[in-house]
Each structure stands twice: as structure tokens, then as C-alpha cells.
C-alpha positions as semicolon CSV with decimal commas, in nm:
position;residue;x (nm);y (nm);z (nm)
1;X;14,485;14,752;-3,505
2;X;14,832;14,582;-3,472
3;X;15,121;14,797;-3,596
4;X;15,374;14,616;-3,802
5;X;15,666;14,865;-3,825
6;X;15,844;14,716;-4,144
7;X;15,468;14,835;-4,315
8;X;15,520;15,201;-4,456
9;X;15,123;15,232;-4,509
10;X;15,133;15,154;-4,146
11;X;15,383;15,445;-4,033
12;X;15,117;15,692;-4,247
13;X;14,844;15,614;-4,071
14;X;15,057;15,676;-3,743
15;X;15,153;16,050;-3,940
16;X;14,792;16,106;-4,053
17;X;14,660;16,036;-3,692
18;X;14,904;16,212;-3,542
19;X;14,799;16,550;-3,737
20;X;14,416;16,491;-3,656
21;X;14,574;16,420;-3,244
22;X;14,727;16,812;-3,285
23;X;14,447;16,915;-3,464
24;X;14,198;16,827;-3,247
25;X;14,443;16,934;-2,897
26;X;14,399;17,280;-3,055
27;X;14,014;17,261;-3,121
28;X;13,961;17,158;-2,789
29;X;13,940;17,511;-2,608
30;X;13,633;17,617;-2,821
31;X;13,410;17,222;-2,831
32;X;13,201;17,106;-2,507
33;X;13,382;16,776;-2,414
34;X;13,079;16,545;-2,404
35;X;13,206;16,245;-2,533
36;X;13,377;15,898;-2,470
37;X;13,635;15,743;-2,675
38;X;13,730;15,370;-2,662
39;X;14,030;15,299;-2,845
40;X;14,178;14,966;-2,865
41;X;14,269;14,698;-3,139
42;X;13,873;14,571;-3,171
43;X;13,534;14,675;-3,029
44;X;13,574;14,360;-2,775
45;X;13,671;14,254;-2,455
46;X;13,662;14,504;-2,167
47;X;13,542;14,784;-2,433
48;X;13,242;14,617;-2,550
49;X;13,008;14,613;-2,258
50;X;13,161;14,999;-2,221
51;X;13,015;15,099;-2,540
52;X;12,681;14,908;-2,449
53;X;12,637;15,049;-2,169
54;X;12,739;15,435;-2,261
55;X;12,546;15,639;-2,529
56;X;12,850;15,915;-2,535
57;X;13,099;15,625;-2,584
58;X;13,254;15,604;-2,952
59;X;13,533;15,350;-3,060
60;X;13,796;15,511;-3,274
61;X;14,042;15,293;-3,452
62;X;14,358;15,338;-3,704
63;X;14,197;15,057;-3,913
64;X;13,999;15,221;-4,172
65;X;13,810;14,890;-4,331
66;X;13,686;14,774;-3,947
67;X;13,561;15,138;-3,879
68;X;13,335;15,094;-4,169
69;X;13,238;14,761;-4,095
70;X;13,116;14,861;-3,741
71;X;12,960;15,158;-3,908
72;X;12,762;14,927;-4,134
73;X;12,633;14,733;-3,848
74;X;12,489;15,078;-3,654
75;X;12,762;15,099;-3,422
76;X;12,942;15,433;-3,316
77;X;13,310;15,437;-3,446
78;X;13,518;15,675;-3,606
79;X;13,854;15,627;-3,802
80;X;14,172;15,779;-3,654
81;X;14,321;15,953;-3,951
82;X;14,025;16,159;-4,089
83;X;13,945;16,538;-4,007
84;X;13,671;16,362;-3,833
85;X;13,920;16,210;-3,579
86;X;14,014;16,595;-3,482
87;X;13,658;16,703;-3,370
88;X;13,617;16,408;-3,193
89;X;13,905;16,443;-2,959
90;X;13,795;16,820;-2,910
91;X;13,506;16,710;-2,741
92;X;13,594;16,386;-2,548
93;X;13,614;16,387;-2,180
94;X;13,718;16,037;-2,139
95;X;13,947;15,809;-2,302
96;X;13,908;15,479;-2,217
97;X;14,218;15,224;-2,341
98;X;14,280;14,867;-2,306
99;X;14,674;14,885;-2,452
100;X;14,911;15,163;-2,550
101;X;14,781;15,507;-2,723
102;X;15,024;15,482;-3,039
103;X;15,047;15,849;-3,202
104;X;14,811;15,997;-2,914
105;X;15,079;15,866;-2,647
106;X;15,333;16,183;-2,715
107;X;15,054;16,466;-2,665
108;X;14,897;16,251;-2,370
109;X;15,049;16,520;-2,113
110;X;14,875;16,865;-2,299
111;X;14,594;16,606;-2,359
112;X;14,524;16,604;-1,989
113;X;14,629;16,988;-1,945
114;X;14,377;17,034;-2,138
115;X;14,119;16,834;-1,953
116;X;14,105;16,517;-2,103
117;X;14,045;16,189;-1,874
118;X;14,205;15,895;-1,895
119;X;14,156;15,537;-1,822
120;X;14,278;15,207;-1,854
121;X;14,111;14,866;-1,867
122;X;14,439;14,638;-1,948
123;X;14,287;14,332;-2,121
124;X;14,332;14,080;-1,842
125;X;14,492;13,887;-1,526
126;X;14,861;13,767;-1,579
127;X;15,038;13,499;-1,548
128;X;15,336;13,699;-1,711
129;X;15,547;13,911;-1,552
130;X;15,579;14,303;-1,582
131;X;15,738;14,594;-1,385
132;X;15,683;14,939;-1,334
133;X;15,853;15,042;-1,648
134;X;15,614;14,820;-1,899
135;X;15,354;15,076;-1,749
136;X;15,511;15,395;-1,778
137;X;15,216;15,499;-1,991
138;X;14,903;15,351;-1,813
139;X;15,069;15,520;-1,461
140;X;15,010;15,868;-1,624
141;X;14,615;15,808;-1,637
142;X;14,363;15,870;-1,396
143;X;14,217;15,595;-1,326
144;X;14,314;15,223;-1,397
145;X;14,058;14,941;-1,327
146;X;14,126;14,583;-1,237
147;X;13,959;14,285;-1,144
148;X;13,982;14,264;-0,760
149;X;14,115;14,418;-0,452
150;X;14,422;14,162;-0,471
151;X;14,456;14,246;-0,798
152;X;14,488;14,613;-0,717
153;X;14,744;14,516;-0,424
154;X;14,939;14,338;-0,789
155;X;14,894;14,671;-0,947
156;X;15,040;14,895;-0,669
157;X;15,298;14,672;-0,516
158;X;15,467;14,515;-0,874
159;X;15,379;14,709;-1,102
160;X;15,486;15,075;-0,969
161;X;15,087;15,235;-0,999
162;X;15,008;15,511;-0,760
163;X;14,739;15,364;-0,494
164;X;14,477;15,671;-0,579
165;X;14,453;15,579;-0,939
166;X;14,396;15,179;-0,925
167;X;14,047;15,090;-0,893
168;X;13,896;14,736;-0,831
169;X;13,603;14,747;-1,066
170;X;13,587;14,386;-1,185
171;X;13,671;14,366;-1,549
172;X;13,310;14,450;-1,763
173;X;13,409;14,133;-1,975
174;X;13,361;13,889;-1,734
175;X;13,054;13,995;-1,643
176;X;12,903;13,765;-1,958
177;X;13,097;13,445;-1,839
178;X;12,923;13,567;-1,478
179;X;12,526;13,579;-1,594
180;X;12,569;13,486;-1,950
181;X;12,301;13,584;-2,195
182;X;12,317;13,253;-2,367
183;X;12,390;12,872;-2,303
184;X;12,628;12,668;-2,435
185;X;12,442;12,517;-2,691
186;X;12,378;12,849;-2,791
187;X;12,708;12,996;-2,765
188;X;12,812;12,680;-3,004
189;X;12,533;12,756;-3,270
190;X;12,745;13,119;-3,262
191;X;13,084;12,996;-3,358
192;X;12,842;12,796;-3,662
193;X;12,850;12,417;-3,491
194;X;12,527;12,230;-3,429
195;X;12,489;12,180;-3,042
196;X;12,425;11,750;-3,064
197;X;12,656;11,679;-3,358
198;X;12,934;11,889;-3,222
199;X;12,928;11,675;-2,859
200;X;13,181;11,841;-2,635
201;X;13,392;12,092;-2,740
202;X;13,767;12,129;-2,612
203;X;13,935;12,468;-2,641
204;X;14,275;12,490;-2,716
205;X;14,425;12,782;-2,652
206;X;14,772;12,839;-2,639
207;X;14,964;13,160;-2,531
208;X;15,165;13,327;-2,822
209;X;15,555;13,323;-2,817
210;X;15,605;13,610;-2,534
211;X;15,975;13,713;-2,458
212;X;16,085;13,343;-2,647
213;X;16,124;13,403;-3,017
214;X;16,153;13,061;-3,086
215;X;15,869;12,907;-2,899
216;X;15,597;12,684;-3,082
217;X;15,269;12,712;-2,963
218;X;15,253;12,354;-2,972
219;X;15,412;12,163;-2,665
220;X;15,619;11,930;-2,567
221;X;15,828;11,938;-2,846
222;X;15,595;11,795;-3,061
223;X;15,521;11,889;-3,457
224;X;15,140;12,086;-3,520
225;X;15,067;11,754;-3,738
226;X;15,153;11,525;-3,448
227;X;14,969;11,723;-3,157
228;X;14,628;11,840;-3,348
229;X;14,595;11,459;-3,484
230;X;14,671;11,391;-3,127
231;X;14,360;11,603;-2,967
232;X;14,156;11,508;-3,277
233;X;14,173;11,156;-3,260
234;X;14,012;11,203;-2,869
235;X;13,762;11,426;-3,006
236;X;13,680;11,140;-3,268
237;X;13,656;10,846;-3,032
238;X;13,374;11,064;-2,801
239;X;13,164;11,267;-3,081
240;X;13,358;11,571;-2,943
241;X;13,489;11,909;-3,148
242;X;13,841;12,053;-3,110
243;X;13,825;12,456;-3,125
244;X;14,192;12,580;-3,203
245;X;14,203;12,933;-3,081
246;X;14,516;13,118;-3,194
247;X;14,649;13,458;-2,984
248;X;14,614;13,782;-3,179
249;X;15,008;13,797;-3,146
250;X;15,055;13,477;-3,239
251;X;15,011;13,459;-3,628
252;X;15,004;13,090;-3,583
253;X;14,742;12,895;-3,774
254;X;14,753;12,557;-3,823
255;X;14,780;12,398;-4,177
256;X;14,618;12,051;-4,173
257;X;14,267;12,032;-3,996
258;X;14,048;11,794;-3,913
259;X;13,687;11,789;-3,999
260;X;13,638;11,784;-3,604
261;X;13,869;12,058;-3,518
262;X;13,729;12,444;-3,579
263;X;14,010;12,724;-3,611
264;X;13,921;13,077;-3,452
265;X;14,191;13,299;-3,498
266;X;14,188;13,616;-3,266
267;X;14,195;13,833;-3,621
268;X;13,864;13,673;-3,725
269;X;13,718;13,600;-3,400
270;X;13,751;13,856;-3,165
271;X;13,494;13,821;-2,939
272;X;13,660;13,553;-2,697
273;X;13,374;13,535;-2,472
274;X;13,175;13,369;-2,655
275;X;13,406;13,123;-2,767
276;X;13,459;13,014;-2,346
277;X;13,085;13,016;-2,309
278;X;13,104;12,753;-2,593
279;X;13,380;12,549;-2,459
280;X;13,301;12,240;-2,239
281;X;13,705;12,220;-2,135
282;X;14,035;12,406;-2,201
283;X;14,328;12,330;-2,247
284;X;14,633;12,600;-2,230
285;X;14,970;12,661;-2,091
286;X;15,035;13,046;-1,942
287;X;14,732;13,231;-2,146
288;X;14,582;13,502;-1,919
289;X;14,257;13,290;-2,116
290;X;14,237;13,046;-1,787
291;X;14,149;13,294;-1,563
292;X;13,904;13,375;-1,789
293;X;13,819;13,057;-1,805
294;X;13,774;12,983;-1,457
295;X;13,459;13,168;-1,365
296;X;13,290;12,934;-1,580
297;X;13,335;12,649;-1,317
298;X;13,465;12,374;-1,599
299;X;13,799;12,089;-1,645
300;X;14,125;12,276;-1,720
301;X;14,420;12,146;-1,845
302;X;14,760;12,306;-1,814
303;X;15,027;12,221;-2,011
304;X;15,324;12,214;-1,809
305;X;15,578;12,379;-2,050
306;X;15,843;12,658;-1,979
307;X;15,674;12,973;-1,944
308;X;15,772;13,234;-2,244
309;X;15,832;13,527;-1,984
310;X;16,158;13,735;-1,960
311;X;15,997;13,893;-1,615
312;X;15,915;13,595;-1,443
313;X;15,570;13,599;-1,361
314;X;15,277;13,759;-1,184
315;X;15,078;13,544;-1,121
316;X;15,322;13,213;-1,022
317;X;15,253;12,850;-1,153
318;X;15,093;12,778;-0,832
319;X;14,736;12,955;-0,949
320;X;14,740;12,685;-1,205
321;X;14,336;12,564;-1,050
322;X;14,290;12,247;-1,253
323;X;14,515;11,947;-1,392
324;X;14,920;12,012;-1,451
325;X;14,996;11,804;-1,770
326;X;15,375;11,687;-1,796
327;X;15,325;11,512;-2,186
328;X;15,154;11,423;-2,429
329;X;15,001;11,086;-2,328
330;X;14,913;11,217;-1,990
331;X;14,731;11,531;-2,167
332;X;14,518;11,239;-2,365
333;X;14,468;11,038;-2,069
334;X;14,347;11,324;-1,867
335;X;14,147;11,457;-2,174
336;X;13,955;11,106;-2,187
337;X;13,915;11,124;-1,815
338;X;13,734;11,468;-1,854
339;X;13,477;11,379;-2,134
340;X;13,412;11,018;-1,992
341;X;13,399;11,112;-1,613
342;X;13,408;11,472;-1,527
343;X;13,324;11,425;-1,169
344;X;13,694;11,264;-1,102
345;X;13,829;11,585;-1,274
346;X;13,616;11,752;-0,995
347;X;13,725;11,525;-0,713
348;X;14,083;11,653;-0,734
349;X;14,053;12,010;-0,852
350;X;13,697;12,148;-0,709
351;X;13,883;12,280;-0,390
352;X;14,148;12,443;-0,619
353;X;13,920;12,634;-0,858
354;X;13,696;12,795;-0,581
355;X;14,003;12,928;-0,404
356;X;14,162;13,070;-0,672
357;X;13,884;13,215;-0,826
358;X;13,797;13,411;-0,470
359;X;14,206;13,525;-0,458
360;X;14,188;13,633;-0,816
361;X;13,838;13,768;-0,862
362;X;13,693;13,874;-0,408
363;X;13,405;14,013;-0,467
364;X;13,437;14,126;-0,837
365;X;13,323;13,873;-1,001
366;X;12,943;13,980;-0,933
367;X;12,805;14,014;-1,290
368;X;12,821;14,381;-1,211
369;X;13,145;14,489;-1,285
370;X;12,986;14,699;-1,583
371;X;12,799;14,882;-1,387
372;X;13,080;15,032;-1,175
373;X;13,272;15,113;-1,448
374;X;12,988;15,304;-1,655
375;X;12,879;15,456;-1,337
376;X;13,214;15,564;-1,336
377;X;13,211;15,712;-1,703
378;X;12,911;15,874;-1,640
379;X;13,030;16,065;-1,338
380;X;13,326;16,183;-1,514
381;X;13,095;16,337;-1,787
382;X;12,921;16,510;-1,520
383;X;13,210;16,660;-1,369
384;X;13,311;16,815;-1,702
385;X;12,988;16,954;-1,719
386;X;12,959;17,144;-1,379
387;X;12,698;16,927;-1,214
């Protein structure tokens, strides 16, 4: 759940799950801590192959409405700022995050006094930059997992983690775009398209405004009208579907649409892995999405724009793997080039995909990464109960 501070109902759900956070820190001397809470903004992502994979695992959320939704659909979840919350906490051994802890952040420190585990499974690979304070939080757990050995170098040498907590796991997510469960006709028949009418499909998905208040997702200076008639007039002349995919920051979606362009807002679409497995090409400027993207071996299209980040960056422009598009003409030209003849896309960026992917990903990137991290879970558990 996002928190929009200006939204009193918002600041008493933060009061009501702070009370069940105290409540349940005192209850926790007299439960058995058996349990495994996932708490993010959605059951998705690096969570979701967690809770698959975990019978103790529960998600617990501030968003009342979602909590029943899940619960409706036979999954485990419990909502944040009922008396239920409290006897949850009691008993968990492990709390597994993939952001910041809102009103449990404060009692984090008599959280762990008190036994409680902690780990962190930070949504993705950056091209954004970040220092040690940005982390302040996640450096207080016990464990933090990330997607390779250089990324755990990233982790330690940036961004101010202690070496003994940082873990290269893999991240779980990617273990779908690794040995996916479905092909990309079905994938399509997912997001609602029909595999031969739909032809190729070209994600766009654009970063959200970062540290640049002003910024349009759209680039090069052009209106959402201009660029979206743009990309759907390709689409038209090749049978081919445009899928707009808005950031969950972002708030941006667009107002005039196609009948060949599909909208999948992060709010209403949260599991982005399917959405890649059901992209033939992507185009994007500095989303983390392309390295995503990239173990699924297809055209990429950067969009050469200023990057959004107050930090710098890190990961640097240079781990851009495919094309580097400078306007809008060249981003159609390229675009044609990809849907007509992909193997010239492949000519001049094959070399540059492989060797970023092994930089980024090592040996991570095995389809296992789940695995690790539930074995990881499970031994946890076992500690707490004295085997």
C-alpha cells in the first residue's frame, strides 16, 4: 500500500497498526514464533514465489480491501490494523520486506531484541543511484538478498551494508523469466489479447519521475498524444500491439488510446512478470524493468533521455545492453528494424546482452534463486525452534 501523507484515513491506519505493532511486541514472550510475514505494497515480485514456496509465510498489508481480496482467492494474508495483526507478529520469526516497514520501522530494534528476523528482498537492480543513508533501515536486518555476487560487491561497497548480512541469492522473481511456466502466446492470452491478432507486442515502460518533479514520462520533449500515436502508428503498419506499462509511482496514465495500444498500470497489474514474458520488445529509459528484461534474451530500446536521479547512478549508462535511441524518428526507425528484421537488432547488440547479463546476474540467474531463499526461511524457522 502506498502512503499518501496529505490522506488522514491514511495516517489512521499508520495509528491503528502501530497499536497492533506494540500489542503484539508485548504478546510475543508467551506465542511460539512459527511464522513468516511478507509485507510489502502487493503479494508480487520477489514475495510471490516466497509465499509459494513457504507454508508458514503470510502477507500482511495496511490495505484492508486487497487483504480481503487475496483472502477470497485462498491465499494467506492478514490486514495490519486488526487485533489479528497483534497475534501474528507474536509468533513470526521472520519478516521478510521488499521496501520500508512504515509504523513497524520505530519498534524494529525491541522487534529483534525480542527475536524477530529480518530480511530484505529490495525489488530490483538499479540504474539509480543511492547511498548508505537511503538504507539506514534495510542495514539494521539480518540478512539482505541480491541478485549476484557483483551485486553484493554494489551492496557493500556503495551502499554502506555490512559484508555478513548481504547475501547473493538471485532475486526469486526472476526465476519465472529464467524457466517460465508459460509461453508467450500464453503470457499474452493473460494480459486478455489473442496470441495471432495481437502480432508482436512492444512494451513501453517508462521509469516514473525520480528526484525530477517535473519530468514527463514521455521523451524527448514530445506531448503523450504525439508519442503514443507515434508507437501506434508502427504497431498498425506490422499487425503489432503497444502495451503502455505505467510505474506504481508514476500516477501517469495516458488519456487517448489506441485500439492497438493496451494500458497496464502497476495499481491494476501488479504482477510484472508476466507482462515481460508477454512482451516481444521493450522499450524504456532508466527503469530497473530492463534488467528484468534482459534475461529474456529479446530487442531493447533505450531512450536516451536525462536520467531523473539526484544520486547519480548505480548502475552507469554504459549497462545500457541493446539500442541507445537519441529521438523520436530514430526510436521508429529502430522499432521497424526490430519487428521486420530482428536478426540485425542481434548483429549489433548479441555481444552486449550476454555480457551484461553475466556482470549483473554470475551465476544467479539459474531458475533457482527461490530455492536458496526458502531454504533460507526454512532454516531460520528451525533455529527458532531448537533444532
Amino acid at each position: 500500500m502506498k502512503i499518501d501523507k496529505h490522506n488522514p484515513v491514511h495516517w489512521l491506519l499508520l495509528t491503528s497498526f502501530a497499536i497492533q505493532a506494540i500489542t503484539g511486541l508485548i504478546l510475543r514472550p508467551f506465542m511460539r514464533k512459527s511464522a513468516i510475514v511478507l509485507y510489502g505494497h502487493k503479494l508480487n515480485g520477489n514475495l510471490l514465489p516466497l509465499y509459494q514456496g513457504c507454508s508458514a509465510a503470510v502477507f500482511f498489508s495496511m490495505d484492508r480491501t486487497y487483504c480481503r481480496a487475496l483472502q477470497r482467492n485462498g491465499i494467506r494474508s492478514q490486514w495490519a490494523c486488526s487485533f489479528g495483526a497483534a497475534m501474528l507478529l507474536a509468533r513470526t520469526r521472520v519478516l521478510v520486506s521488499d521496501h520500508g516497514l512504515h509504523s513497524l520501522e520505530p519498534l524494529l530494534p525491541s522487534y529483534r531484541k525480542a527475536g524477530l528476523k529480518c530480511v530484505d528482498v529490495w525489488h530490483g537492480v538499479p540504474f539509480k543511484g543511492f547511498d548508505a543513508d537511503d538504507f539506514r533501515l534495510q542495514q539494521l536486518y539480518d540478512e539482505v538478498w541480491v541478485a549476484s555476487e557483483s551485486q553484493r560487491q554494489l551492496w557493500i561497497d556503495k551502499f554502506g551494508f555490512p559484508a555478513n548480512i548481504v547475501h547473493a541469492t538471485g532475486y526469486t522473481r526472476t526465476d519465472q523469466l529464467v524457466r517460465p511456466d508459460m509461453d508467450t502466446a500464453s503470457a499474452k492470452q493473460q494480459l486478455g489479447l489473442e496470441p495471432k491478432a495481437c502480432g508482436k507486442t512492444i512494451l513501453f515502460a517508462p521509469t516514473w519521475q525520480q528526484d525530477d518533479k517535473g519530468r514527463s514520462i514521455y521523451p524527448f520533449g514530445c506531448t503523450e498524444q504525439a508519442f503514443m500515436a507515434a508507437l501506434s502508428a508502427v504497431a498498425t503498419r506490422h499487425g503489432a500491439t503497444v502495451l503502455l506499462r505505467s510505474h506504481l509511482n508514476s500516477g501517469s496514465t495516458a488519456t487517448v488510446l489506441s485500439a492497438n495500444v493496451l494500458q497496464l498500470p502497476s495499481r491494476d497489474y501488479p504482477d510484472t512478470e508476466s507482462i515481460l514474458l508477454a512482451s516481444d520488445l521493450l522499450i524504456c529509459d532508466w527503469s530497473s524493468i530492463a534488467f528484468d528484461f534482459l534475461l529474456l534474451d529479446r530487442p531493447t530500446l533505450f531512450l536516451d533521455v536525462p536520467p531523473p536521479f539526484r544520486k547519480g547512478f548505480s548502475l552507469g549508462p554504459e549497462y545500457r545492453f541493446g539500442a541507445i535511441i537519441g529521438g523520436l524518428p530514430e526510436l521508429l526507425q529502430s522499432l521497424e528494424t526490430c519487428l521486420i528484421a530482428p536478426e540485425r537488432y542481434w548483429q549489433r547488440h548479441q555481444a552486449s546482452h550476454q555480457s551484461t547479463r553475466q556482470v549483473v546476474y554470475g551465476e544467479c540467474a539459474d531458475g533457482n534463486a527461490t530455492q536458496r531463499g526458502v531454504n533460507r526461511l526454512n532454516a531460520m524457522l528451525c533455529t527458532a525452534a531448537g533444532r
